[in-house]
N, C-alpha and C positions, 0 to 999 in steps of 0.2 A: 611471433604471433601467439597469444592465448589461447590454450586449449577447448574452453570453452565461447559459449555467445556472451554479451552484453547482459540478455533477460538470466541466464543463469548466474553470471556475479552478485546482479540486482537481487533475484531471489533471496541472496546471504543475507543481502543491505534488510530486505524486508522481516528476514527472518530476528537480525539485531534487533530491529526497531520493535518489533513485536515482545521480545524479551526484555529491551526496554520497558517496553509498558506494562508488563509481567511484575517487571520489580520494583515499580512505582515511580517510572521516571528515569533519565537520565541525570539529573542533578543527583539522585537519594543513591545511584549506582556508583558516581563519581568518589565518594571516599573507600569504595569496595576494590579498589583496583589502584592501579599506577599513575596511568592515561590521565592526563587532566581533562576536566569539564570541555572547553572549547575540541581539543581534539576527541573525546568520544562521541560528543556529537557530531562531528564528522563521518565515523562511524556508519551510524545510521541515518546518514543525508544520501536521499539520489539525486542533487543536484553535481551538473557537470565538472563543477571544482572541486568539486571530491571522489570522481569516481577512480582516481586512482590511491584514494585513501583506504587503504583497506588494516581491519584490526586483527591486530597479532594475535595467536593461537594462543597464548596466557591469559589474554585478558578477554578472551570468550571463554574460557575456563570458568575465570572469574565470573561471569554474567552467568554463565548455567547453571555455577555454584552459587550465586544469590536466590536465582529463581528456583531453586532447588529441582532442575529441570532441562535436559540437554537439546534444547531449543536450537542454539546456533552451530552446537556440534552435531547435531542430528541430522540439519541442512546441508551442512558438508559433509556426512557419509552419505545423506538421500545423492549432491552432485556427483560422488564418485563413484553413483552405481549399488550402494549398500545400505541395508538397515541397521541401526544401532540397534543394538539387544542386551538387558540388561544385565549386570552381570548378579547382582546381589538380589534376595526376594526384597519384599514391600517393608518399608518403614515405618511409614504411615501407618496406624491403626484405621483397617478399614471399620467404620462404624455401621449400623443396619440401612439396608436399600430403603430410601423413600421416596415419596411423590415429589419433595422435593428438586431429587435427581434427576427424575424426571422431566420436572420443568425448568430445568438449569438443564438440559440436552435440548429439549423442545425450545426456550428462548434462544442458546448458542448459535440454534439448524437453523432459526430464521435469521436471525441477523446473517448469517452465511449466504442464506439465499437471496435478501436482501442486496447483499454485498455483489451475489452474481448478479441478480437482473438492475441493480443501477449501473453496472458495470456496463452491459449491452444495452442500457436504455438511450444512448447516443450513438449507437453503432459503432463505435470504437472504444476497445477496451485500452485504457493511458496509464502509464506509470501509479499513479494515484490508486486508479482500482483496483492493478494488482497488488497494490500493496495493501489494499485494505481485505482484499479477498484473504490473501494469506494470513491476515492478523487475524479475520474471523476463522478460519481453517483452526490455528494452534489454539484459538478458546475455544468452540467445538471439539474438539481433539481433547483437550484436559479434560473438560468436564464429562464424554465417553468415558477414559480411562478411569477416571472416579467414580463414576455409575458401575462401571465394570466392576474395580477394585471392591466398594460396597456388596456388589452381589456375588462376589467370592465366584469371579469368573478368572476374572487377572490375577495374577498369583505372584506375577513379579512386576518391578515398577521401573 
């Protein structure tokens, strides 16, 4: 028996899929890695022919190193109980805080909240919403740490 539930493997699935769209796709990902096309979409399918497809710890390397962002390794230290913490400061040149920022938080928070109350506007929340919930979570979540970054609050990335 697995140690974990069903909804926490899915999580990973969702958290691929979100990094998927992070890097512009799974096709533009597909020469970044090993994996062919057909099986990295597998990857990030929660349909029931795949859920025992799961992708190898190399080639989420690879995807976090595309998105330049540890997106599906983060998920698996969140399942095991732990936060990733960075080890190197910021790369990126933070550039000056704008209104901008602003409203790239303020659009991210709606569609987030958007994402919850369609989610409960049928009284049950299905595979679908949580996946969409979580995909608006990790854009919410960047564009924070960039506002942050900007305001010379985040110091590491």
């Amino acid at each position: 028996m697995r140690p974990f539930s069903v909804g926490v493997y899915l999580s990973l699935t969702y958290a691929i899929t979100a990094a998927y769209e992070r890097v512009g796709g799974v096709t533009k990902f597909a020469g970044k890695t090993r994996p062919k096309l057909s099986t990295l979409s597998k990857y990030g399918s929660t349909g029931r022919d795949n859920s025992e497809t799961v992708m190898p710890i190399d080639v989420a390397v690879d995807l976090d190193k595309a998105i330049g962002q540890p997106i599906v390794t983060a998920k698996m230290a969140e399942i095991l109980g732990y936060d990733l913490v960075p080890k190197i400061t910021v790369t990126r040149v933070a550039r000056r805080l704008s209104e901008g920022d602003a409203l790239d938080v303020m659009s991210e928070a709606m569609d987030f909240a958007r994402a919850l109350r369609d989610a409960i506007s049928d009284g049950q929340v299905c595979r679908t919403d949580r996946m969409r919930i979580e995909r608006e979570w990790f854009d919410l979540k960047h564009e924070i740490d960039e506002a942050l970054i900007n305001a010379g609050v985040l110091t590491t990335c």
